[in-house]
C-alpha positions as CSV (number, residue, x, y, z in Angstrom):
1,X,174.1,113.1,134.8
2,X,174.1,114.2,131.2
3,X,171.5,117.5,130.5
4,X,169.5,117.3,127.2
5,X,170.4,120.3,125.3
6,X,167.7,122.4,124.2
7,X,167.2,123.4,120.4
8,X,167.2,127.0,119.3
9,X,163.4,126.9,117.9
10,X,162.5,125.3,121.3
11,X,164.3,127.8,123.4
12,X,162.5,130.5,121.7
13,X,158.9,129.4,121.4
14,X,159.5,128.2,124.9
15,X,160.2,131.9,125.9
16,X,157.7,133.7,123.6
17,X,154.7,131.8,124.6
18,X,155.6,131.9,129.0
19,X,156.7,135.5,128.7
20,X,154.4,136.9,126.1
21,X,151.5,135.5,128.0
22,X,152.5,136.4,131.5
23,X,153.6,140.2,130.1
24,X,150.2,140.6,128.1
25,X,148.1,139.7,130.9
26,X,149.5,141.7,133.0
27,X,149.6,144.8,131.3
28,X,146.0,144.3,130.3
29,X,144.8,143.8,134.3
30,X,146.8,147.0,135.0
31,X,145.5,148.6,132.1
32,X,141.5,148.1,132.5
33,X,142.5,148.3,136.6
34,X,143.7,152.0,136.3
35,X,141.3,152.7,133.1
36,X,138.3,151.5,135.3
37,X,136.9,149.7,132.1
38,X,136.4,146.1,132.0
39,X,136.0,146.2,128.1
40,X,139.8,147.6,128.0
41,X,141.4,144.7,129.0
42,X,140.2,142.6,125.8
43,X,141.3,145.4,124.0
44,X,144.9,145.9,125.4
45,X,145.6,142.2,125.2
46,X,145.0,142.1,122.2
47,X,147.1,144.6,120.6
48,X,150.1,143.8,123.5
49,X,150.2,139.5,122.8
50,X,152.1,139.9,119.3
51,X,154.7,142.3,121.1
52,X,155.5,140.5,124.0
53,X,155.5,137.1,122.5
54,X,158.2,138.9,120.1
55,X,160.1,139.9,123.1
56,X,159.9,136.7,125.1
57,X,161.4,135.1,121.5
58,X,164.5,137.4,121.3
59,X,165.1,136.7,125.1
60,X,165.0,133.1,124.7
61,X,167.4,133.5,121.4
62,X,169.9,135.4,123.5
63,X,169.9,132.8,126.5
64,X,170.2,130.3,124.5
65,X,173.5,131.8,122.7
66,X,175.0,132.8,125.5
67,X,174.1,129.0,127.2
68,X,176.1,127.3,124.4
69,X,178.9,129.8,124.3
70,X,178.3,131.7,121.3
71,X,178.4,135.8,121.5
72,X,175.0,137.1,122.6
73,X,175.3,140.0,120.1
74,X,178.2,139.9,117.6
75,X,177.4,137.7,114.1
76,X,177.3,134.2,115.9
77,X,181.2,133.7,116.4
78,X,182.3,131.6,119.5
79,X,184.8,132.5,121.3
80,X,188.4,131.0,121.0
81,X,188.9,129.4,124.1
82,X,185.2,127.4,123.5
């Protein structure tokens, strides 16, 4: 069975929005857990979504590179034997 390969822009929003989500919330629970403040966790979310929604996009660029056999890291060259 042939796989439907996934888009770059796809691949990346895909990533940003599961792991920036997941990663926000959980730093916030921890956060107003440990502070003892229910009025942290707002806060911390807040200033944590736009960092790990950045994160979750770089991770889903470099998966996807290294899925269709480019470099992860090096200007965007394939390799010869691809």
């Amino acid at each position: 069975m042939k796989q439907k390969k996934e888009s770059l822009k796809g691949t990346t929003l895909k990533s940003a929005l599961c792991w920036g989500i997941v990663y926000s919330t959980a730093t916030a629970g921890v956060a107003s857990v440990l502070g003892n403040n229910s009025s942290l966790f707002s806060e911390v979310f807040k200033n944590t979504i736009l960092l790990f929604c950045l994160a979750g996009a770089v991770r889903g660029l470099l998966v996807w590179r290294v899925k269709n056999g480019f470099f992860a890291i090096r200007f965007g060259r394939r390799p010869r034997y691809l």
